[in-house]
Structure formats: structure tokens, C-alpha cells
C-alpha positions in Angstrom: 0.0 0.0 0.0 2.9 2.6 0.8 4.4 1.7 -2.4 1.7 2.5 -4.4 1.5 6.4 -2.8 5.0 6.7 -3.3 4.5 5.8 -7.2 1.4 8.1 -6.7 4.0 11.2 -5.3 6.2 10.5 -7.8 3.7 11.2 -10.8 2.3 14.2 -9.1 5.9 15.1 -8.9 6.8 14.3 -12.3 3.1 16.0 -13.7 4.2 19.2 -12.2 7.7 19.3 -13.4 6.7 18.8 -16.7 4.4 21.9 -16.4 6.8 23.8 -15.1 9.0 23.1 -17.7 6.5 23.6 -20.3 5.5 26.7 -18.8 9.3 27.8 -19.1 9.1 27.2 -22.7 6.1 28.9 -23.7 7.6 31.8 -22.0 11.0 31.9 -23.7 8.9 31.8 -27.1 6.8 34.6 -26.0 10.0 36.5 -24.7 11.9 36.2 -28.4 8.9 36.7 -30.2 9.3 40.5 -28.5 11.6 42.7 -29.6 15.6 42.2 -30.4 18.0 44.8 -29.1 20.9 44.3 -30.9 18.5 44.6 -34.1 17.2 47.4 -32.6 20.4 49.7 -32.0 21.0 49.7 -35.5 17.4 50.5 -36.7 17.2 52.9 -34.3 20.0 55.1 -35.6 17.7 57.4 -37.6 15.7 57.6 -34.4 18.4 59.0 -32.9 19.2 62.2 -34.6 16.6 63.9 -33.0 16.2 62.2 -30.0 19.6 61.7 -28.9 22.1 59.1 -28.2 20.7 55.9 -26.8 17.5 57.9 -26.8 18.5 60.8 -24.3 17.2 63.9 -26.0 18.7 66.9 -25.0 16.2 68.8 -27.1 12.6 69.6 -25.2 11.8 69.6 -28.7 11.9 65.8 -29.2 11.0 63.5 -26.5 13.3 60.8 -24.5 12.9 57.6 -25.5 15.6 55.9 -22.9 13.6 53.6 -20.6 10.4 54.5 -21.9 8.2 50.7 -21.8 8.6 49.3 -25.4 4.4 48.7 -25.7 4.2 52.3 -25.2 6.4 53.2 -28.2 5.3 50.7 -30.3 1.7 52.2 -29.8 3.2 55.5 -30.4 4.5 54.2 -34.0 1.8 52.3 -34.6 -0.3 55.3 -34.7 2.4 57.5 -36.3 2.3 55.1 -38.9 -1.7 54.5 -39.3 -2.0 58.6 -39.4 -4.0 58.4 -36.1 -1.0 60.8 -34.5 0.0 63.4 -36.7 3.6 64.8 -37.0 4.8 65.2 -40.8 8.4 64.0 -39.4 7.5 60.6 -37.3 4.6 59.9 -39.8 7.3 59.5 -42.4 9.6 57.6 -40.7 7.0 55.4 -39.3 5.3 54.3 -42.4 8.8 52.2 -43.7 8.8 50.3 -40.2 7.5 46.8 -40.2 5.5 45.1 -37.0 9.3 43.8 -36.3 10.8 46.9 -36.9 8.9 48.9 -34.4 9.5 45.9 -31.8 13.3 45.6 -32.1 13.4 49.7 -32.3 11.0 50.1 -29.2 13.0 46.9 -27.0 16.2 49.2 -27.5 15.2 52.6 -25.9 13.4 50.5 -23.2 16.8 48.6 -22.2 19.0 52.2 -22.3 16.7 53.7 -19.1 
């Protein structure tokens, strides 16, 4: 009888590492599906004329980007791009950036806060 709860434990044990574990991996897709800064720092080099280095405008004129959250800056683009936001600058440079684009550009001024 004590053999078989053991055996029982040992499932239980088992069922919830492989969750865990599973979990993990659906997490670490989720996480590279985001935004690449590496990929990022480059495509953000146009970005950066105006708002500075890294995205630390010195300028009141253009806003910092540096730590900003990436959703909010993609949102930003997105409606930069769509027209819904309207500045004859950003709407132009918005409307060549792809879904990716915006992502790797908006995960590199988040990780320079």
C-alpha cells in the first residue's frame, strides 16, 4: 500500500515538473517573439538624430525615449504610422517600419533607461 502512494507522489511530482518546464518554454517563445536589441540599435540610428544618443534627447523639442516601456512606443508608431497621430516627421519615418521593426526599435530605448 505505501508503495503505491510513493508511485502516486512521484507522478504528481513528475506532472508538475513537466508543467513547469513547459510553462518555461512557452515563456521563452513569448519573450523572443518581442523585440531584439541588438536589431534594434541599428534601426534605431535614424531615431536618434533627434532624440539623442541611446534615446536621451537633450532637445525639449523631441521626447526621451531611454527607458520608456517598449508597448508604449510601439503604440506611439503604430499610430504614427496609421496617421492616427500626426507629426509630418515621425509619420514618415514610421510608415517604412514593419511590426518587427517597431518591436526591435522600441526593445532598444526601453533597455537604455
Amino acid at each position: 500500500m505505501r508503495e503505491t502512494k510513493v508511485r502516486r507522489t512521484g507522478g504528481v511530482v513528475f506532472g508538475v515538473s513537466t508543467l513547469i518546464l513547459l510553462s518555461m518554454l512557452l515563456m521563452n517563445n513569448a519573450i523572443s517573439a518581442q523585440g531584439d536589441i541588438k536589431a534594434g540599435s541599428v534601426k534605431a540610428r535614424a531615431c536618434q538624430v533627434c532624440h539623442g544618443k541611446g534615446g536621451r534627447s537633450t532637445n525639449p523639442t523631441y521626447p526621451i525615449l531611454a527607458g520608456q516601456h517598449a508597448k508604449y512606443i510601439i503604440k506611439q508608431l503604430k499610430a504614427f504610422k496609421a496617421g492616427v497621430r500626426k507629426d509630418p516627421i515621425m509619420n514618415g519615418m514610421a510608415s517604412t517600419l514593419s511590426e518587427q521593426d517597431m518591436e526591435d526599435v522600441a526593445a532598444f530605448f526601453a533597455d537604455n533607461g
